[in-house]
C-alpha positions in Angstrom: 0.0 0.0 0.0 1.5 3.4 -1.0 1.6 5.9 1.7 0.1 9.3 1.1 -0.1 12.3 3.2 -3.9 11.0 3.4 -3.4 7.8 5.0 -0.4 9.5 7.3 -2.8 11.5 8.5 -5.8 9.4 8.9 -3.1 7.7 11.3 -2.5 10.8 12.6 -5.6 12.1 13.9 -6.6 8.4 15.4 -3.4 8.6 18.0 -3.0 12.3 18.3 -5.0 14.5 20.6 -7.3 17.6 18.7 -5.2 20.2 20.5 -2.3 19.5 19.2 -3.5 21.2 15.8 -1.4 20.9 12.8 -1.2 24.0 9.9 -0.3 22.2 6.5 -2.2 18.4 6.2 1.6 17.2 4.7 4.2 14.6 6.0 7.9 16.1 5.3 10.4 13.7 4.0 13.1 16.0 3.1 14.3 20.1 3.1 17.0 21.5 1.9 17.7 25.7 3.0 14.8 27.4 2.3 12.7 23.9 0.5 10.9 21.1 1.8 9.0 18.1 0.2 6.9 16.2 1.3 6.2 12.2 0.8 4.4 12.5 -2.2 7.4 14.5 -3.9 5.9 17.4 -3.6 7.7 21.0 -3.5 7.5 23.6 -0.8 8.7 27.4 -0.3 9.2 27.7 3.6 8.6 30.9 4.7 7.6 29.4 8.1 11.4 27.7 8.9 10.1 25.9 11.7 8.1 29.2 13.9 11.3 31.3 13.1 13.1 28.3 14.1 15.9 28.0 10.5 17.3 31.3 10.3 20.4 29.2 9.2 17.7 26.8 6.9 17.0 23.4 7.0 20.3 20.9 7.2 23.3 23.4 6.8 26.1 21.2 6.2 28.3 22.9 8.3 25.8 22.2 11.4 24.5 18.7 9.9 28.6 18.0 10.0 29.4 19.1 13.3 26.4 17.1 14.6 27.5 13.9 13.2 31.1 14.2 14.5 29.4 14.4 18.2 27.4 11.5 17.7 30.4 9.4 17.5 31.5 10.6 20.8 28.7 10.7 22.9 25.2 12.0 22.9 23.9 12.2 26.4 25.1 12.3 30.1 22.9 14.9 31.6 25.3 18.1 31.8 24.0 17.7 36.5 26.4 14.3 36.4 29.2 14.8 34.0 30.6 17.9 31.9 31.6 18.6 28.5 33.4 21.3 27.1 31.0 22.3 24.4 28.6 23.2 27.2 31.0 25.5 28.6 32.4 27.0 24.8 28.7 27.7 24.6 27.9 29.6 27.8 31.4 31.2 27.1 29.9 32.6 23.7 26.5 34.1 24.4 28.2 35.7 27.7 30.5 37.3 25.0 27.7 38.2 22.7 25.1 39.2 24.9 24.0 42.7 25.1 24.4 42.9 29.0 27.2 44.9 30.6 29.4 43.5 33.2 29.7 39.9 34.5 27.7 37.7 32.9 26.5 33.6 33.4 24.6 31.7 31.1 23.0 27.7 31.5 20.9 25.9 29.4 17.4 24.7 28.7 15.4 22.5 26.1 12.7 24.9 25.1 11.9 28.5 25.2 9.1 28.0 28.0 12.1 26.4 30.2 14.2 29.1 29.7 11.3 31.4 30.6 10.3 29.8 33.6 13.7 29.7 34.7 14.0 33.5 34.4 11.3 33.9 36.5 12.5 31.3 38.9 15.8 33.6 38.9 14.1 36.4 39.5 11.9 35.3 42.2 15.4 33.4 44.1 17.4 37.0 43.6 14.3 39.5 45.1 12.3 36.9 46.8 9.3 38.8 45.4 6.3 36.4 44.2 4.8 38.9 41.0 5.6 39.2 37.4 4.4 41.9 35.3 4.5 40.6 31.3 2.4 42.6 28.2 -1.1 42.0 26.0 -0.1 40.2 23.1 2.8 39.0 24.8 3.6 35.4 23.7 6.1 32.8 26.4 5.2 29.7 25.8 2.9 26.7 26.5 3.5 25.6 30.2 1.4 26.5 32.9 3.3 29.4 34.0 4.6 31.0 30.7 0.4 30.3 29.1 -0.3 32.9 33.2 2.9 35.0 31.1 1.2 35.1 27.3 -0.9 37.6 26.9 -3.6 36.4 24.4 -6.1 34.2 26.1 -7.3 31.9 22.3 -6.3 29.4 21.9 -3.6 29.4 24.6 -5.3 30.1 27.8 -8.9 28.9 27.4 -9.9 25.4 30.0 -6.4 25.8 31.4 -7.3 27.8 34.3 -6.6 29.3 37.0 -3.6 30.3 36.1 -0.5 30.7 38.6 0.1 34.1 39.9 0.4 37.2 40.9 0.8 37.6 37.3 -0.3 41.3 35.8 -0.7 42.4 32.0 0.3 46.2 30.9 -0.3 47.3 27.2 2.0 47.1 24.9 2.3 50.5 22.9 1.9 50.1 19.2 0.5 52.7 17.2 -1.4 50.1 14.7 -2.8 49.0 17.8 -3.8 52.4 18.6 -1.5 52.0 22.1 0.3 55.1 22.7 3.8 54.8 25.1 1.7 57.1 27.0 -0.7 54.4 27.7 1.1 51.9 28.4 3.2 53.0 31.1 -0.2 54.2 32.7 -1.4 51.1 32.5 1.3 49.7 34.2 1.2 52.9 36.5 -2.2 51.4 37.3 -1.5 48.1 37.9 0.9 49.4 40.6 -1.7 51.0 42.2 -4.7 48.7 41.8 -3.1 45.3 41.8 0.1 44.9 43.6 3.1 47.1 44.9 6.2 47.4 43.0 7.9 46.2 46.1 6.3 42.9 45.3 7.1 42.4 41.7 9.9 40.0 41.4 10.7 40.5 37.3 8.9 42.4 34.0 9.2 40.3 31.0 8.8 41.6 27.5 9.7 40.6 24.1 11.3 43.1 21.8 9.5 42.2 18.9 6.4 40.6 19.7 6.2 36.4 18.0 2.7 35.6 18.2 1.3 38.7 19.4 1.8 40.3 16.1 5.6 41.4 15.4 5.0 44.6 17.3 8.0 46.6 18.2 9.3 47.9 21.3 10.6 51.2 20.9 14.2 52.2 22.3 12.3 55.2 24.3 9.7 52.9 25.8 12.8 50.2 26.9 14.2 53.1 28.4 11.1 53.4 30.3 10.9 50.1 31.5 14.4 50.0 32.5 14.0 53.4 34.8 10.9 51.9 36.3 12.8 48.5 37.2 16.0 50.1 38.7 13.3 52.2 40.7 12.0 49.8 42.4 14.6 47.1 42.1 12.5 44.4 39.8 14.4 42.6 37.6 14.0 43.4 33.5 13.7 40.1 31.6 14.0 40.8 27.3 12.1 36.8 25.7 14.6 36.8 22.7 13.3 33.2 21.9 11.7 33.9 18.7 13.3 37.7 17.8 16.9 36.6 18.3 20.1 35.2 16.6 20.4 37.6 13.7 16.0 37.2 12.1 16.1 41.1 13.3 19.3 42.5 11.4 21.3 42.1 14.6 22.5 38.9 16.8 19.9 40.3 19.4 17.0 42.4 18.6 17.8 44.0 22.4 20.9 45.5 20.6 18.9 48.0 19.1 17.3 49.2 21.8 20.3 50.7 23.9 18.9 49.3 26.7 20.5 46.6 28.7 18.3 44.1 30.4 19.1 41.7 33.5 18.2 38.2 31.7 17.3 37.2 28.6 16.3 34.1 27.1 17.3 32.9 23.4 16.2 29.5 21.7 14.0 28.4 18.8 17.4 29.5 15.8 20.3 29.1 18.7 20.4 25.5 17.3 19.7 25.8 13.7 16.7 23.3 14.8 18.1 21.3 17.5 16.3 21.3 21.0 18.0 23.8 23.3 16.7 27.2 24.9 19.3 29.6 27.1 18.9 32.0 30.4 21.8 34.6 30.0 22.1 36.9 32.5 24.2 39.4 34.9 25.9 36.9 37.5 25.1 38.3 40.7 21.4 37.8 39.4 22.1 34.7 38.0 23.6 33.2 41.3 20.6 34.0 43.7 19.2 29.7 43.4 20.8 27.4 45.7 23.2 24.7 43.9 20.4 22.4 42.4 18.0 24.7 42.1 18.8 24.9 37.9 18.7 22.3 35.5 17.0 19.7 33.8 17.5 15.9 32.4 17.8 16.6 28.7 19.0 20.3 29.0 22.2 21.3 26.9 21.9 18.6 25.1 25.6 17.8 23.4 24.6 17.4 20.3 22.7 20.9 20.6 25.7 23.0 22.4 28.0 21.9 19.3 25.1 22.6 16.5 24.6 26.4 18.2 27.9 26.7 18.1 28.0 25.9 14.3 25.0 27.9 14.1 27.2 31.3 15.2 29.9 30.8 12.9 27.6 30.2 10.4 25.8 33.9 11.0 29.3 34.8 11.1 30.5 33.7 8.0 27.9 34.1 5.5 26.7 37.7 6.7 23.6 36.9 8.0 23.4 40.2 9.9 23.4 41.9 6.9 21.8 39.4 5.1 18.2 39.7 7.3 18.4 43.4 6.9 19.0 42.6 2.9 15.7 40.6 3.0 13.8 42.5 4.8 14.1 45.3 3.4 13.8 43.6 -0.1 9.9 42.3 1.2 8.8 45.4 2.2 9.3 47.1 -1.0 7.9 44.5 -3.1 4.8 44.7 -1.0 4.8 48.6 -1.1 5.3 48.2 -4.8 2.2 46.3 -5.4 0.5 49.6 -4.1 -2.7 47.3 -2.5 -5.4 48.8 -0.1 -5.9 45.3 1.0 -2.4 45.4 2.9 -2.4 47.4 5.4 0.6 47.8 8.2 3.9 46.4 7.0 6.6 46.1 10.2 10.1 44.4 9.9 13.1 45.0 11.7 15.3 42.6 9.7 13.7 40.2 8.2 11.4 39.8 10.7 8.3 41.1 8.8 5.0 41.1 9.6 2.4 42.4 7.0 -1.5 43.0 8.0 -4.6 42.5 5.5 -7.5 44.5 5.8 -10.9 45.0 4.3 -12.0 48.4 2.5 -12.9 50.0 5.9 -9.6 49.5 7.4 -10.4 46.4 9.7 -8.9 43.4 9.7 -9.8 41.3 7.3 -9.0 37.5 8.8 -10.8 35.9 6.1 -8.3 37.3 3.4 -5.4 36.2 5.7 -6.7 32.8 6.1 -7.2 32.7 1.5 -4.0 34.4 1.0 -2.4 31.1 3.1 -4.5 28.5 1.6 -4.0 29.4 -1.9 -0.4 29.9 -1.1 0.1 26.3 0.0 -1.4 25.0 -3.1 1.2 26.7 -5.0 3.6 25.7 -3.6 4.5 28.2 -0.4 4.2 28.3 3.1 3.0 30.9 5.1 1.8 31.4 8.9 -0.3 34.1 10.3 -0.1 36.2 13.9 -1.4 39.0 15.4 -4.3 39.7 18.1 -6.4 39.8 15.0 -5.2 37.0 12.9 -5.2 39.2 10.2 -0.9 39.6 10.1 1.0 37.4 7.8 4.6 36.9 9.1 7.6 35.8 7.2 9.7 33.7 8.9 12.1 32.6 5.7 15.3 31.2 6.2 18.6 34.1 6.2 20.0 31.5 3.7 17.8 31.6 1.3 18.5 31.6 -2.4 17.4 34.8 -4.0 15.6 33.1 -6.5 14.1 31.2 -4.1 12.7 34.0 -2.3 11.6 35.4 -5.5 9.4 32.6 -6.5 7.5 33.3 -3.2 7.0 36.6 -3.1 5.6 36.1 -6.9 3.1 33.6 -5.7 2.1 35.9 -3.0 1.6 38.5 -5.4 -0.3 36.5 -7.6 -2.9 36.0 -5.1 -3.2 39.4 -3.7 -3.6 40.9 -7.3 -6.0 38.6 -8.3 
């Protein structure tokens, strides 16, 4: 019997719960950069890469070849019972790299909700303060304390409840979500008045660029902000890099363009180039405040991971892909301006992580159009994912590597639909 992505996922759906959902109804079998086909042969443009997971593509070599030559050696001995250097090399690295003054530590995770509970854990040891202060739209992850952190309640929150706490949401300025700076920081004013004391709030946690929530951006003025109102009253600042970091915004860290320094940070999702590993980088005084044992995890720093982010940076490194995420972004929002379409409405990148919105002809959001422009896109051949509070924002998530060409074809299909 020939398998089909049909009968894969008629399998599928008998042994799999309904909420784990599924965007594209097709069974991989290879990818290559910025490609993927599936079982049936057929031929994919990712512009997903994973949830901004390939911003050095699907099986670089150089990280595919580094990953092999671990596997000889070893894959596993749980970095709690016995070292290995590429563990340290790693921490070494992102202590180098990270946009935090001073003495710095760094350990390592498996997922980006680890390394955001751990921050908060951190925070919590170092000011033994119980409440965290995150933003609407705000997106940290799937665990029970990061869904209390995400500030969008479907599909991430709803039948979950109650969720841990003291956990409080501010606004998050953006002017196409009619959120003035203003406004936010009275909001947050406000929850210092109506909800708890600033004496009590262990750690603020924001993303620079919003994932989920919409690829909003967080302004150098309102970091600044933030960062007053933390040293104020001694909480610590935490900046989620998980989805805007290593090099998708133009720079290693997206927090680099903020000239504002935070306390932690996380980073995970392209550290790895797609292997499982998430990282807490942070000032070390901060960093020290758990007792020996209180950090850590079975699977966390996984060898094979460590030596693949460390392939990953010299792979940013030496095919300029600083420059080549401001090169693509840059190149996507003129060829959407060029089309000159009242259907698109907001178009935000820094780097090439671009977000565009769709709207109907009286300005709304138009979530119907977003949900066509995908489907139509998949059956010609490209892959596209959507965000936003609204739904209605398409975000390009294509791999730095990618062929121009390649990114070419894309951006005609997209065309094609839009101007139909």
């Amino acid at each position: 019997m020939t398998t089909t992505n049909q009968s894969l996922l008629a399998r599928r759906k008998a042994v799999l719960p309904t909420g784990l959902g599924v965007a594209f109804p097709i069974f991989a079998e290879k990818a290559k950069n910025s490609e993927v086909w599936d079982i049936e042969g057929n031929r994919y443009i990712d512009f997903v890469g994973g949830i901004s997971v390939l911003n050095t593509g699907h099986s670089h070599p150089k990280i595919t070849q580094r990953v092999h030559e671990q596997l000889d050696k070893f894959t596993h001995t749980a970095a709690q019972m016995i070292n290995y250097e590429c563990y340290v090399e790693l921490a070494e690295k992102l202590c180098q790299k990270a946009p935090i003054s001073g003495e710095k530590k760094a350990f390592f995770l498996t997922t980006g909700a680890e390394a955001v509970e751990n921050c908060i854990k951190i925070a919590r040891a170092k000011t033994r303060r119980p409440g965290v202060i995150s933003f609407v739209g705000g997106w940290h992850g799937r665990t029970l304390m990061c869904m209390s952190l995400t500030g969008k309640v479907l599909p991430y929150k709803k039948n979950f409840g109650p969720m841990p706490g003291p956990v409080f949401h501010a606004l998050f300025p953006a002017e196409e979500l009619n959120v003035t700076e203003a406004q936010a920081l009275h909001s947050l004013e406000m929850i210092f008045q109506a909800d708890i004391d600033p004496s009590e709030v262990a750690a603020m946690i924001i993303e620079p660029v919003q994932g989920e929530g919409g690829f909003h951006q967080v302004t150098p003025s309102f970091a600044k902000a933030l960062r007053e109102i933390c040293d104020e009253h001694g909480i610590v600042l935490i900046f989620d890099e998980v989805q805007c970091g290593f090099a998708r915004t133009g720079t290693l860290f997206a927090s680099e363009q903020l000239g504002v320094e935070p306390d932690l940070m996380t980073s995970a999702k392209s550290l790895a180039g797609g292997y499982p590993i998430s990282a807490v980088i942070g000032r070390a005084d901060i960093m020290d405040a758990p007792q020996v044992g209180g950090l850590g995890g079975t699977y966390s720093g996984n060898p094979l991971a460590c030596v693949a982010a460390l392939a990953v940076m010299e792979v940013i490194e030496e095919e300029n892909l600083l420059e080549r995420s401001i090169e693509i972004g840059d190149k996507i929002e003129a060829f959407l301006k060029g089309l000159n379409l009242s259907s698109i409405g907001h178009i935000r990148h820094k780097g090439a992580m671009l977000a565009f919105e769709l709207i109907d002809s009286d300005g709304k959001p138009d979530v119907e159009a977003t949900t066509n422009l995908k489907a139509k896109a998949f059956e010609q051949g490209l892959l596209l994912a959507s965000c936003g509070m609204f739904g209605n924002a398409i975000r390009v998530m294509v791999p730095l590597t990618v062929e121009d060409e390649v990114l070419q074809e894309g951006l005609d299909i997209i065309k094609s639909i839009l101007t139909a």
